[in-house]
SEMAR-729245 format. One record per residue: residue number from 1; x, y, z of N, C-alpha, C in turn; residue in three letters. Coordinates in Angstrom, 1 decimal, padded with zeros to 4 digits. Atoms other than C-alpha are relative to their C-alpha. Example, Ala and Ser with C-alpha at 12.3 -4.5 7.8 and 13.67 -1.06 7.14 Angstrom:
<nodes>
k/n_xx/n_yy/n_zz/ca_xx/ca_yy/ca_zz/c_xx/c_yy/c_zz/r
1/000.9/-001.2/000.0/012.3/-004.5/007.8/000.9/001.2/000.0/Ala
2/-000.9/-001.1/000.0/013.7/-001.1/007.1/-000.8/001.1/000.8/Ser
</nodes>
This chain:
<nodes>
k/n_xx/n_yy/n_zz/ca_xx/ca_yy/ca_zz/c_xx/c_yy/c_zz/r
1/-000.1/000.3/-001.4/126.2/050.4/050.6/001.3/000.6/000.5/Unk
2/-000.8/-001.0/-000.6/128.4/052.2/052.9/000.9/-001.3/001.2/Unk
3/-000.4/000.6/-000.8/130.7/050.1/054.9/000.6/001.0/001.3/Unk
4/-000.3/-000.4/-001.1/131.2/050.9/058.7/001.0/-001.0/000.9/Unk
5/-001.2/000.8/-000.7/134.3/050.1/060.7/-001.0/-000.4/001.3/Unk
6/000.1/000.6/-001.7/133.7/048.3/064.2/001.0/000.3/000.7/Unk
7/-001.2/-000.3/-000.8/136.4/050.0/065.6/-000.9/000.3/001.8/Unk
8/000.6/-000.8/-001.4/135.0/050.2/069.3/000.7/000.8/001.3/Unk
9/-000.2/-000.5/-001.8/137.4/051.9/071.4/-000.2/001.2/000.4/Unk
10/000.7/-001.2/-000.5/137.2/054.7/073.5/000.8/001.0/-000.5/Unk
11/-001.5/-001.2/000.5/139.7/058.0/072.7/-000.3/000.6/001.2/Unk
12/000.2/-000.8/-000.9/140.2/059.8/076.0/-000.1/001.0/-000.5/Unk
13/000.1/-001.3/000.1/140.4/063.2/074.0/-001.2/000.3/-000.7/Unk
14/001.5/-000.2/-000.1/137.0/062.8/072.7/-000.8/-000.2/001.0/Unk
15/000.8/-000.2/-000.7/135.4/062.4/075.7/000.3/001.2/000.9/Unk
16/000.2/-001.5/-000.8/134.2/065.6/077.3/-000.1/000.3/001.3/Unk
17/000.4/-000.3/-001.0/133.4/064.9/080.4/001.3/-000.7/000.9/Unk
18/-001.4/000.6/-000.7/136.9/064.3/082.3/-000.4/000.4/001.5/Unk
19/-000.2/-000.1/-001.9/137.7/064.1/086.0/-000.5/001.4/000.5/Unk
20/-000.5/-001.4/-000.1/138.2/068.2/086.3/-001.5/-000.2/-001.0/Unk
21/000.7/-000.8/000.2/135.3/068.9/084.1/-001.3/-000.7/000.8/Unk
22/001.0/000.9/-000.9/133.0/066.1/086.1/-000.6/000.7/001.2/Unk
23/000.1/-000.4/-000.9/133.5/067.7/088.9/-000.3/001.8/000.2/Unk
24/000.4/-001.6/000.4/133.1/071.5/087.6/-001.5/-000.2/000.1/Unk
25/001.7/000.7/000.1/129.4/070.0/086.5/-000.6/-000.3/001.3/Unk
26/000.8/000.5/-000.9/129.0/068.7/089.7/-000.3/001.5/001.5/Unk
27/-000.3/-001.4/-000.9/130.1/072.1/091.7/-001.3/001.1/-000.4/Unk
28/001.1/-000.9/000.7/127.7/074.1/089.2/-001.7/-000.4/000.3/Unk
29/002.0/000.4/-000.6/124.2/071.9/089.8/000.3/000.0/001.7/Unk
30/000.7/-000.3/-001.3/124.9/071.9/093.6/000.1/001.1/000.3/Unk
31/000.2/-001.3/-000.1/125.4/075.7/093.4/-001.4/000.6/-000.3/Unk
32/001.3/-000.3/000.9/122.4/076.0/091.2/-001.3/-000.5/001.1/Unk
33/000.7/000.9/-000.7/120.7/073.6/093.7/-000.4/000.8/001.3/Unk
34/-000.8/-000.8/-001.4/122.1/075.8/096.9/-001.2/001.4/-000.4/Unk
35/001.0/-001.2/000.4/120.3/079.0/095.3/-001.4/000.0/-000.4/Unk
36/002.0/000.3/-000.2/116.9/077.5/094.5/-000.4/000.0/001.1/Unk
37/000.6/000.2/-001.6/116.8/076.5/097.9/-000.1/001.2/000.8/Unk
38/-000.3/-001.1/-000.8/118.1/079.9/099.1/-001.2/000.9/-000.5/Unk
39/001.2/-000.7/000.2/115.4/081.3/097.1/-001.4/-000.5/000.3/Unk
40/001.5/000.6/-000.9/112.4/079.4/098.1/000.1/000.2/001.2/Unk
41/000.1/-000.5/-001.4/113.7/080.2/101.6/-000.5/001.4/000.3/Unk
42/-000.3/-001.4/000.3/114.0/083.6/100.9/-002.3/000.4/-000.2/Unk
43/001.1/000.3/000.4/110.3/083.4/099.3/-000.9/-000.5/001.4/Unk
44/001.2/000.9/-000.9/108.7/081.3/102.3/000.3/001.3/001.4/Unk
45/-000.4/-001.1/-001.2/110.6/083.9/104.9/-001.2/001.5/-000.6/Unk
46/001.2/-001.1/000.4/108.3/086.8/102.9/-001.3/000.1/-000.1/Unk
47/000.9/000.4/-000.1/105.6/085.1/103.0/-000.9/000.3/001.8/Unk
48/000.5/000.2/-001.3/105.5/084.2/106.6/000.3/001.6/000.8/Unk
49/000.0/-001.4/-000.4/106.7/087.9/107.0/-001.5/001.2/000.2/Unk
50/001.3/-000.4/000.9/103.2/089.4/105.1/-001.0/-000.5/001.5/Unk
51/000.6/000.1/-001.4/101.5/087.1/107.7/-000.1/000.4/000.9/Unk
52/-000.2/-000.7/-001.4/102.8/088.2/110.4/-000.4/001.4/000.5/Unk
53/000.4/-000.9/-000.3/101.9/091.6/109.9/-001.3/000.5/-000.2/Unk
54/001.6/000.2/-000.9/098.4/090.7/109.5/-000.6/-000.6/001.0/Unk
55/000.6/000.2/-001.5/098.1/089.4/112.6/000.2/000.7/000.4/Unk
56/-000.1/-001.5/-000.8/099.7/092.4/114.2/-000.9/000.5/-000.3/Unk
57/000.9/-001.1/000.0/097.4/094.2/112.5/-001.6/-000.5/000.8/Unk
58/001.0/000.3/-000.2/094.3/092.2/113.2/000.0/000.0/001.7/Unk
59/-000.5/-000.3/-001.2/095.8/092.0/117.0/-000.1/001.0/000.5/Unk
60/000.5/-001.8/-000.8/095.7/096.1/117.4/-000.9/000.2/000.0/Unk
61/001.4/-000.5/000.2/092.4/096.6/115.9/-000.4/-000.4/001.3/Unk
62/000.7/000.2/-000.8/091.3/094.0/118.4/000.3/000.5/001.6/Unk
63/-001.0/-000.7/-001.4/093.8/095.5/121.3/-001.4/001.9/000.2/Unk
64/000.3/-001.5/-000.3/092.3/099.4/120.5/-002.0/-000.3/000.1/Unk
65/001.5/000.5/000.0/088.4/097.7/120.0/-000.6/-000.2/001.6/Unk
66/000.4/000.4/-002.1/088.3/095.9/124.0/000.2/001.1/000.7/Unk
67/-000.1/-000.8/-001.1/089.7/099.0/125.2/-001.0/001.4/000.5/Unk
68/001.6/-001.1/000.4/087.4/101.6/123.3/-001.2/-000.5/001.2/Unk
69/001.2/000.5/-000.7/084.6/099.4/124.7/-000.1/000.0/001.4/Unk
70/000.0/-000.1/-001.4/085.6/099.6/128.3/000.1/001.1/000.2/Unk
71/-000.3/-001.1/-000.7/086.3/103.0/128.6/-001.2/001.0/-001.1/Unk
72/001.1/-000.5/000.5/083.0/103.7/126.8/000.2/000.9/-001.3/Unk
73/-000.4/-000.8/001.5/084.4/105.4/123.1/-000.8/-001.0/-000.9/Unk
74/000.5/000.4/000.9/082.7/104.9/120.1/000.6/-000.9/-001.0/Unk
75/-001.2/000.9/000.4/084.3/102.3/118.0/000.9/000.5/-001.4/Unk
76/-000.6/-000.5/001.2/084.6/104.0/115.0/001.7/000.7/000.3/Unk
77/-001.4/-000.3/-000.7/087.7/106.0/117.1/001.1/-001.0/-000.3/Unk
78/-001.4/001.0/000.1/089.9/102.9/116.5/000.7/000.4/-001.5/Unk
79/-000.6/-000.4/001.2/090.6/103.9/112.8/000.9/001.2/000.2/Unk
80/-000.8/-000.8/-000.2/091.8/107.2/114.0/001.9/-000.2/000.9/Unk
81/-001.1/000.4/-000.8/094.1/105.7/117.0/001.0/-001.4/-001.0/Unk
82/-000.8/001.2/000.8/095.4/103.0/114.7/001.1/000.6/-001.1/Unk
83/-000.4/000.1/001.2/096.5/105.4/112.0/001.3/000.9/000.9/Unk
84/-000.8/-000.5/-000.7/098.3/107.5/115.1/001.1/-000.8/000.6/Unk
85/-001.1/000.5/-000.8/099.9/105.1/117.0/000.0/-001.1/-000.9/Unk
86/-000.3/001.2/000.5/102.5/102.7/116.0/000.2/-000.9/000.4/Unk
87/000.1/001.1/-000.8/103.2/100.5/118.6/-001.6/000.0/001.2/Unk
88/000.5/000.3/-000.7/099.9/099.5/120.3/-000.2/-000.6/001.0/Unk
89/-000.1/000.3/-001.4/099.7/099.4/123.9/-001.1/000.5/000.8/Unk
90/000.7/-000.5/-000.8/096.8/099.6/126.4/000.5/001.7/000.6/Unk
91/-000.6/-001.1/-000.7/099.2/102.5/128.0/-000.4/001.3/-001.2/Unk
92/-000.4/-001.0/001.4/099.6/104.4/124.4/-001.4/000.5/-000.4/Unk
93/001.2/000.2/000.3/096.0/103.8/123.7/-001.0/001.2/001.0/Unk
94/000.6/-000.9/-001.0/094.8/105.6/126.9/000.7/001.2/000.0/Unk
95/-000.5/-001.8/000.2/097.1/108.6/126.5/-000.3/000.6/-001.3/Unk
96/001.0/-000.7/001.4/095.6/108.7/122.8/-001.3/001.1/000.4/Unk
97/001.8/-000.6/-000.7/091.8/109.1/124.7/000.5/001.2/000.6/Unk
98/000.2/-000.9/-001.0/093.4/111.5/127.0/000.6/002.1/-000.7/Unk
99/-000.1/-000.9/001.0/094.9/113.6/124.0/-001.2/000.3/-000.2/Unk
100/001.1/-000.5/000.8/092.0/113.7/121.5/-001.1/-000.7/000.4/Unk
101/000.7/000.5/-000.4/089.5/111.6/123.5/-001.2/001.7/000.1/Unk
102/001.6/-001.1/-000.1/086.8/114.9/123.9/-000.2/000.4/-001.4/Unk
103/000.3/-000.2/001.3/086.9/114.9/120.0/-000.9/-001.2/-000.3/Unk
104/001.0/000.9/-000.1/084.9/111.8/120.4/-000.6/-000.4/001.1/Unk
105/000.4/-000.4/-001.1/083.2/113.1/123.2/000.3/-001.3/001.4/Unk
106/-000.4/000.5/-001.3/085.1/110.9/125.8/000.9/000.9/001.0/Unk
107/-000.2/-000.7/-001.1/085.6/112.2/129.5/000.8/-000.9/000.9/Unk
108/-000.4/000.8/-001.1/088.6/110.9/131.9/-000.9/-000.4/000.7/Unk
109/000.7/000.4/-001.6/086.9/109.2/134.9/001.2/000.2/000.8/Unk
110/-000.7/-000.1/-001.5/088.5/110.4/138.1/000.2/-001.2/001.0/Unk
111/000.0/001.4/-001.0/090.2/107.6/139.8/-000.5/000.4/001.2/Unk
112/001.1/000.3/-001.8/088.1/106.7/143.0/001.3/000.2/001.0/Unk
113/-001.2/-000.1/-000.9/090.5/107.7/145.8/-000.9/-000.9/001.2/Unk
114/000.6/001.3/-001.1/088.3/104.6/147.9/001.2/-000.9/-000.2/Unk
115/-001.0/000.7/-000.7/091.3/102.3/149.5/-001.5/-001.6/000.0/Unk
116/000.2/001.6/-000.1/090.2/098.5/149.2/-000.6/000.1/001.5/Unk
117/000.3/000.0/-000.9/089.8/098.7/152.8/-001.3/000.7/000.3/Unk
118/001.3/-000.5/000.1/087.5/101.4/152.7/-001.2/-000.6/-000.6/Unk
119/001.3/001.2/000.7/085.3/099.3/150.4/-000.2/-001.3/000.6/Unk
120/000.4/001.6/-001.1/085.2/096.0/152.7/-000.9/001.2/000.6/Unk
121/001.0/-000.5/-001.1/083.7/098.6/155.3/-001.4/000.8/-000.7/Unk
122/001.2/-000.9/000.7/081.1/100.6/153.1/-000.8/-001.9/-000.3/Unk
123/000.7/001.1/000.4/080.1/097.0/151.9/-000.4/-000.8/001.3/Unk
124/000.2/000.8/-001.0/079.9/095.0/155.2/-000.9/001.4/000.8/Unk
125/000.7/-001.2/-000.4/078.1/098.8/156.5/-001.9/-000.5/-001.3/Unk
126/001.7/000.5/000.7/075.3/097.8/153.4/-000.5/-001.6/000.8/Unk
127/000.2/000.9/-000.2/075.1/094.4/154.2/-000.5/-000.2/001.4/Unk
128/000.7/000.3/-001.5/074.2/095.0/158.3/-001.2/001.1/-000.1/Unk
129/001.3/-001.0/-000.4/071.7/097.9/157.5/-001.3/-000.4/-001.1/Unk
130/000.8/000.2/001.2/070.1/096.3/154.1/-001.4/-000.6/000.8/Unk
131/001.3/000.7/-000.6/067.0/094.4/156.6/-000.2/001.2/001.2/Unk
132/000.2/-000.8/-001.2/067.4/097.3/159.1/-001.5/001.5/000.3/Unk
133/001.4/-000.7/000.1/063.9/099.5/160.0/000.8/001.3/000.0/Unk
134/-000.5/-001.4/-000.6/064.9/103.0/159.3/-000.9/000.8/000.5/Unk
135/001.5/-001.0/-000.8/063.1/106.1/160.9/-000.9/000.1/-000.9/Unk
136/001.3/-000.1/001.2/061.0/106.3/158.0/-001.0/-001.1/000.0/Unk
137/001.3/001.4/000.3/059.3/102.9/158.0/-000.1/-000.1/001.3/Unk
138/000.6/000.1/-001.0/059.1/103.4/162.0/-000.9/000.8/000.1/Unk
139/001.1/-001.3/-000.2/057.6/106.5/161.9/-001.6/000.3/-000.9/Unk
140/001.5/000.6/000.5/054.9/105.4/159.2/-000.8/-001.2/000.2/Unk
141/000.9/000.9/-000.7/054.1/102.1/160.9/-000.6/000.7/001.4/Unk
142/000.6/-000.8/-001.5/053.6/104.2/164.1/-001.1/000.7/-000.3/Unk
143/000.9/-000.4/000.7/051.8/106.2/162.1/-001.4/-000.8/-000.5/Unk
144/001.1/000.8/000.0/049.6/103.4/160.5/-001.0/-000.5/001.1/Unk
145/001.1/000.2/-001.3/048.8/102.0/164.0/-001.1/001.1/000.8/Unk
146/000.2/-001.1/-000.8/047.9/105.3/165.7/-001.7/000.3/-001.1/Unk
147/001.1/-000.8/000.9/045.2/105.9/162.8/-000.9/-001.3/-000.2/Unk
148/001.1/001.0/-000.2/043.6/102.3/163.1/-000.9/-000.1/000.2/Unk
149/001.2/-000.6/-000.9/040.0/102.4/163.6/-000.5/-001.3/000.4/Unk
150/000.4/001.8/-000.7/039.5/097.9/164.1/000.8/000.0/000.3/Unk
151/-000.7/000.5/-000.2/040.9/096.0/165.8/000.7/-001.1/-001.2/Unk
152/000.0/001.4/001.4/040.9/093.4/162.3/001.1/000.8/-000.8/Unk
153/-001.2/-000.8/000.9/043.0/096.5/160.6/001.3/000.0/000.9/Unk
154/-001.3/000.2/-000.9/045.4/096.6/163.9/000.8/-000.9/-000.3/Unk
155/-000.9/000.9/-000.2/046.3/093.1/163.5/000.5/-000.2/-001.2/Unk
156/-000.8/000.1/001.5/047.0/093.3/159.5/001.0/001.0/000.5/Unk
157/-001.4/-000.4/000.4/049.5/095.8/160.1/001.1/-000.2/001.6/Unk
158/-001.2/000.4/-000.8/051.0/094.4/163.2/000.5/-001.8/-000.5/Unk
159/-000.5/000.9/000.7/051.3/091.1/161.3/000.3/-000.4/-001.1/Unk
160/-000.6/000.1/001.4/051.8/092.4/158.0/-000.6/-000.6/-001.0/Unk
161/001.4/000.4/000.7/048.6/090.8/156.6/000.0/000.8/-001.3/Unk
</nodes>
């Protein structure tokens, strides 16, 4: 049997972890701590980066798609204009069409030189003549009557019978 002292005290120069190295320890895990974080930010910032430039992308397709379709182009065209232009803009988009647009057989339309005003009057011009008898439906009801051989046919086409 081995006898063991009960000496219990402490020895300051065996203990390792002093004031000065306590504090080294404590500098090093919130450093350590500081850089996880900086990297999981770093990480979540790349992430939300990646995103973002699939929505751009998904955003032009549908930007160069609405426009195609209004100005009557085939849709397949968007892969070309997508691979040309980098910033997509209705503007950009339409000077693409006006570049290589007859390679997918699209034709400017000639803006209408009709003034707003002029279109009130062409339209309020339909709208007073749309019930109006022209010489053609006078001149063949005159016509109808004149060739009447009853009076029972007279009165169908004077009352539209």
């Amino acid at each position: 049997m081995v006898a063991m002292s009960n000496n219990y005290w402490e020895d300051e120069d065996d203990d390792t972890t002093t004031d000065a190295n306590y504090g080294q320890q404590n500098d090093n895990d919130l450093v350590r701590q500081l850089r996880k974080a900086d990297r999981a930010k770093e990480k979540r910032i790349k992430e939300l980066e990646s995103e973002l430039v699939g929505f751009k992308k998904v955003q032009s397709e549908r930007t160069v798609k609405e426009i195609l379709e209004k100005e009557g182009v085939k849709p397949s065209a968007a892969k070309y204009i997508l691979k040309d232009i980098d910033n997509v803009t209705p503007e950009a988009i339409k000077d693409w069409l006006h570049d290589n647009g007859e390679d997918f057989g699209w034709q400017p339309v000639a803006a209408s030189k009709v003034s707003e005003e002029d279109r009130a009057a062409i339209s309020q011009q339909d709208r007073i003549t749309q019930g109006a008898t022209t010489p053609d439906r006078g001149e063949d009801l005159e016509m109808r009557i004149d060739q009447a051989s009853s009076p029972e046919e007279l009165r169908r086409i004077l009352y539209s019978e």
